[in-house]
C-alpha positions as CSV (number, residue, x, y, z in Angstrom):
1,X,13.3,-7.0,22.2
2,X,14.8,-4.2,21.2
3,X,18.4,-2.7,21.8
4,X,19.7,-0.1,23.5
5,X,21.2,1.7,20.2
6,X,17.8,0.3,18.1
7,X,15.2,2.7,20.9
8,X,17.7,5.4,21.2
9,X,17.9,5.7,17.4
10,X,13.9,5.4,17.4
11,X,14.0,8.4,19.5
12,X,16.3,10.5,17.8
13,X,14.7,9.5,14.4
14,X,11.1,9.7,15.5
15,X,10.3,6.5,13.8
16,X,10.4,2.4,15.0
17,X,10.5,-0.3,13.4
18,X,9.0,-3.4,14.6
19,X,9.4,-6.7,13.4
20,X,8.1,-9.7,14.6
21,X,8.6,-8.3,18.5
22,X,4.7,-7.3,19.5
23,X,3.7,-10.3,18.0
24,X,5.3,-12.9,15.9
25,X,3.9,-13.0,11.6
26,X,3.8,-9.2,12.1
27,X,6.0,-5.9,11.4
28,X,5.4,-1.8,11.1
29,X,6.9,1.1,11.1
30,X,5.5,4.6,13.2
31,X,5.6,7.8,13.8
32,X,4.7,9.9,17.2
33,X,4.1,13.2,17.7
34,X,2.8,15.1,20.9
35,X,-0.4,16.4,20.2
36,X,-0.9,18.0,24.5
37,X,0.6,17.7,27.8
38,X,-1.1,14.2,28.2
39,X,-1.6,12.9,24.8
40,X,0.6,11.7,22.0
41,X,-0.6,10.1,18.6
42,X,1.0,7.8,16.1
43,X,0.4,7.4,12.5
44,X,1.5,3.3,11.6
45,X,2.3,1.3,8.7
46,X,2.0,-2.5,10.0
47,X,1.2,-5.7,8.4
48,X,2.1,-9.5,8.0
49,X,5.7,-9.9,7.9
50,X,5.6,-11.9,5.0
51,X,4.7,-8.9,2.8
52,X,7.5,-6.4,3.9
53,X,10.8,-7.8,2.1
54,X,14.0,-6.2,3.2
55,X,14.7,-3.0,4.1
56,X,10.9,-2.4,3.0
57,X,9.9,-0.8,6.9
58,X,13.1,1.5,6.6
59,X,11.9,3.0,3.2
60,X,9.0,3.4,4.7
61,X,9.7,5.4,7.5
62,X,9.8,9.0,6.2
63,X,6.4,8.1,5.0
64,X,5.4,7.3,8.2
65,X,6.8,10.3,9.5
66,X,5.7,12.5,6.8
67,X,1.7,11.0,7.8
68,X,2.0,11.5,11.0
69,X,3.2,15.6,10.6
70,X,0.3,15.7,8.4
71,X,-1.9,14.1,10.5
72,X,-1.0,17.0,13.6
73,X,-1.4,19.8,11.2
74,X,-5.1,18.3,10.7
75,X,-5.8,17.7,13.9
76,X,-4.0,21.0,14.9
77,X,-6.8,22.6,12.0
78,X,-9.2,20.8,13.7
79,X,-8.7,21.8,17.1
80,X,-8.4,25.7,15.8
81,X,-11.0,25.5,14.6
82,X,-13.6,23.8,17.6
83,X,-12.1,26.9,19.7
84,X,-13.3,29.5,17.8
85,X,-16.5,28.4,17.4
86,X,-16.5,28.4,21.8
């Protein structure tokens, strides 16, 4: 489970690290990002725990973080896009 200082600095960050809490062999880092009043996406980065050594899923997060800004420009694109063509 995680802390109290581990989720507050997962939402000042923007980005969680999980190891071995969801399930037990497994780890990721993520990114969220509101997309609408009722929606929010994430963009992950999870695998077997085995194949993150130290400190692997905290180097990671900014790429996480950078995918998932990418990932809202694209689907902010996207969604530009579908109204205009209404």
């Amino acid at each position: 489970m995680k802390s109290s200082a581990n989720f507050k600095n997962a939402q000042r960050s923007n980005v969680a690290i999980d190891r071995d809490e969801c399930n037990f062999g497994t780890c990721g880092v993520a990114s969220s990002f509101q997309m609408n009043e009722r929606l929010r996406v994430a963009y992950s980065i999870n695998g077997a725990t085995v194949y993150f050594p130290n400190n692997r899923l905290e180097e990671l997060g900014p790429v996480a973080k950078r995918m998932a800004i990418e990932l809202k420009a694209t689907l902010d694109g996207a969604d530009a896009k579908r109204r205009i063509r209404r």
